[in-house]
N, C-alpha and C positions, 0 to 999 in steps of 0.2 A: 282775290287774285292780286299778288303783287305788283307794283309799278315800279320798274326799274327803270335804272338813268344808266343811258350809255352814249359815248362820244366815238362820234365816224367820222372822218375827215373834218376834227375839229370842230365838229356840231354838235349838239347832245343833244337827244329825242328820251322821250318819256316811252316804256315799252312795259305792256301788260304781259306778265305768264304766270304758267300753272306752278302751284305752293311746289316748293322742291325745286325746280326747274331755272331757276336762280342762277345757278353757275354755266348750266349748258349755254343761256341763254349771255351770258356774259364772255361766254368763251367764244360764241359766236359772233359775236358782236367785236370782239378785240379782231377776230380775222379778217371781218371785215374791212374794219381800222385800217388794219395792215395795209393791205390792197389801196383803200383811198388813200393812204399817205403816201404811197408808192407814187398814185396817180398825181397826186397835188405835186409832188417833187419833179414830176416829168413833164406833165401842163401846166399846174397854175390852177388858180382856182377854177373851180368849172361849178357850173347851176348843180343846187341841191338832189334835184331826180336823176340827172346825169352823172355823179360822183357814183351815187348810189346802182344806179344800171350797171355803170363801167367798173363798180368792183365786184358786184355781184357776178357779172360775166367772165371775170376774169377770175372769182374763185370757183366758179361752177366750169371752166376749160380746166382748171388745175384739178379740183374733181372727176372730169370725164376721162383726165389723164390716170389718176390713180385707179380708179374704174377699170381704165384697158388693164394697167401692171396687175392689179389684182385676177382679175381674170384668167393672164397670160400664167401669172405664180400657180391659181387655184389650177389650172390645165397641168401644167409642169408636176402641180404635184399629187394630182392624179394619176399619171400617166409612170411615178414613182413608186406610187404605191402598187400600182396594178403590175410594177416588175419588181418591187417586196414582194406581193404577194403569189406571183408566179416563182419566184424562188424558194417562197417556204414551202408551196404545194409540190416542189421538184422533189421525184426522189432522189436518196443519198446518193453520193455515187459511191461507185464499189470500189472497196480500198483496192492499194496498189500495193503490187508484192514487189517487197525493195530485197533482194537477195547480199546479202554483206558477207562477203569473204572471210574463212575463218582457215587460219593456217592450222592443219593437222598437227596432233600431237605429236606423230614421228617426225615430220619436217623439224619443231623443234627440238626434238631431242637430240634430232642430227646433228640441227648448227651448235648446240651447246657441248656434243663428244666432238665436234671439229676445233669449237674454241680451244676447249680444255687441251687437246693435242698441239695444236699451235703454240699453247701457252706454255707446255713443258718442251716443245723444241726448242722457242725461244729461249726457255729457264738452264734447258742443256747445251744450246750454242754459247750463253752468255759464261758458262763454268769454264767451258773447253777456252774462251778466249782468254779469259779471266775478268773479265767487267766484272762490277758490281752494280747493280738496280739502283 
C-alpha cells in the first residue's frame, strides 16, 4: 500500500492508499488544501483538527450543494425526455391542404390578345401622328 505525502493548510501528513489510487487520493487532498487556505487567509492559523473539520464541512456544504443541482438537472431532464418521448409516440399530424391559385389559361390568353391590341393602337396612333419609337 502506498504512502503518500500531502500538504493541507501548510501541514503535510503521511497518507496510506490503495495501488492506483494515487491521483484520486491527491486530488482530494489539493481540495482540501483549498478550503484550509481559504480559512487560514480569513482566521489565521487555527489548531490542527479544526483547520481540518472546518474544511471538510465546508467542502461537504459545497457538495450537498451540487447534490441538490444535480438532482434538480437529473428531474428537469427527466421530465424532457418524458416530453421527447411523448412526442415521438404522437401521431403525425395530417397534412394541410394549401390550395395555390392558378390563373386559367384563357384569362391569360386574354391579357396577352388585349396587350397585342394595345400595342398596335399604340403602333397606329404613333403613324397617324408621325412620332417615331
Amino acid at each position: 500500500m502506498p504512502e503518500i505525502k500531502i500538504s493541507i493548510g501548510g501541514r503535510e501528513f503521511e497518507v496510506a492508499c490503495q495501488s492506483g489510487e494515487e491521483h484520486f487520493l491527491k486530488s482530494a487532498a489539493q481540495l482540501l488544501d483549498n478550503e484550509a487556505t481559504v480559512l487560514s487567509s480569513q482566521i489565521g492559523r487555527l489548531p490542527e483538527a479544526r483547520m481540518l473539520l472546518m474544511s471538510g464541512l465546508m467542502l461537504a456544504d459545497k457538495t450537498a450543494g451540487m447534490e441538490e443541482q444535480m438532482r434538480a438537472l437529473e428531474a428537469k431532464l427527466g421530465a424532457q425526455e418524458a416530453l421527447l418521448e411523448e412526442l415521438r409516440s404522437a401521431p403525425a399530424p395530417a397534412p394541410e391542404r394549401i390550395e395555390v391559385p392558378v390563373v386559367p389559361a384563357e384569362v391569360s390568353d386574354t391579357f396577352a390578345e388585349l396587350a397585342a391590341r394595345t400595342e398596335a393602337m399604340a403602333s397606329a396612333l404613333e403613324d397617324r401622328l408621325g412620332v417615331s419609337a
